[in-house]
N, C-alpha and C positions, 0 to 999 in steps of 0.2 A: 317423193311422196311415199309415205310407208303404205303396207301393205294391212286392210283392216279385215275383221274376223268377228264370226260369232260364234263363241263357243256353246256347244249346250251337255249337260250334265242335268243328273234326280237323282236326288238325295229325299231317303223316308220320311223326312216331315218339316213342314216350316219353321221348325227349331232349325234344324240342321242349316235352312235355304238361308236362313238370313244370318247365321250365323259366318258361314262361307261367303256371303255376298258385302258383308258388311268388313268381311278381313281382306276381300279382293281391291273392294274399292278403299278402302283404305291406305292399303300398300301401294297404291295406283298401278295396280295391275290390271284394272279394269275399271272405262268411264264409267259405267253403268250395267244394273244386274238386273235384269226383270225374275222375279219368283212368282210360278206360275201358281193357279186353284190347282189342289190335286190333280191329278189324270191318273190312273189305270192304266200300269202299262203288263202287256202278256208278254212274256219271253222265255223262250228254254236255258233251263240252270242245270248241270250235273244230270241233263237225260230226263229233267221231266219239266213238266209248262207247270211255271209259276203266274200267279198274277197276284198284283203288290201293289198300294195305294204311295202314291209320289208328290216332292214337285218338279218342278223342271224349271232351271234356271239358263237363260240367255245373257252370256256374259259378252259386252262389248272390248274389243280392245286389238291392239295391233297385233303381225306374225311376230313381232321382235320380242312382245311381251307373253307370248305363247309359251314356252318353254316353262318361266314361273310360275303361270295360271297352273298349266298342268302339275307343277310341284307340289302346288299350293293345294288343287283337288286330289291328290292322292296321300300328303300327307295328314290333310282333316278327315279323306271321307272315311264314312264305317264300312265300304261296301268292298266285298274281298277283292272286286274286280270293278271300279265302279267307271260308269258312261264319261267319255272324254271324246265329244266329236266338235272338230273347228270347220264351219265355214266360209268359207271367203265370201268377203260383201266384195261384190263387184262395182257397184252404183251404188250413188245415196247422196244424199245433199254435203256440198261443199261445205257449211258451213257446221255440220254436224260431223262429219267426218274428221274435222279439224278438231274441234272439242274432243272427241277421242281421242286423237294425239296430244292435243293439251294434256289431258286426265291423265294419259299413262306415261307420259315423261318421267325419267327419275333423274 
């Protein structure tokens, strides 16, 4: 049984979100993408607190297909350094978690 994962990454603007989300699943790097309403996110850049309107995307998909995703966000996004965090789904329904595996087969 593979190992499933949500990544989450924010990108500046729903251009961007579905832009990314639409090349993920496509490639079947990821079953599915949720593109969040803006959020607000504050954080320290080069020594001083920025705060910058986003979305934030929750990419579904396995550790095997991880590697890619991450290609994949670092070779679209615009941000010099931009958010790449995966977490492990531990639980969650059998029959959705299989769908993920269907979806990211190559």
């Amino acid at each position: 049984m593979p190992a499933y994962l949500l990544i989450v990454t924010t990108l500046p603007d729903s251009t961007a979100g579905e832009r990314l989300a639409g090349e993920l699943v496509e490639k079947e790097l990821a079953a599915c993408v949720n593109i969040s309403a803006p959020v607000t996110s504050v954080y320290r850049w080069q020594g001083k607190i920025e705060r910058g309107r986003e979305v934030m995307l929750t990419i579904k998909t396995t550790r095997e297909r991880f590697p890619a995703v991450e290609k994949a966000i670092l070779d679209g996004h615009p941000y010099e350094l931009p958010e790449i965090i995966a977490l492990p789904i531990t639980a969650g329904s059998s029959d959705y978690l299989a769908w993920i595996e269907a979806c990211t087969k190559s």
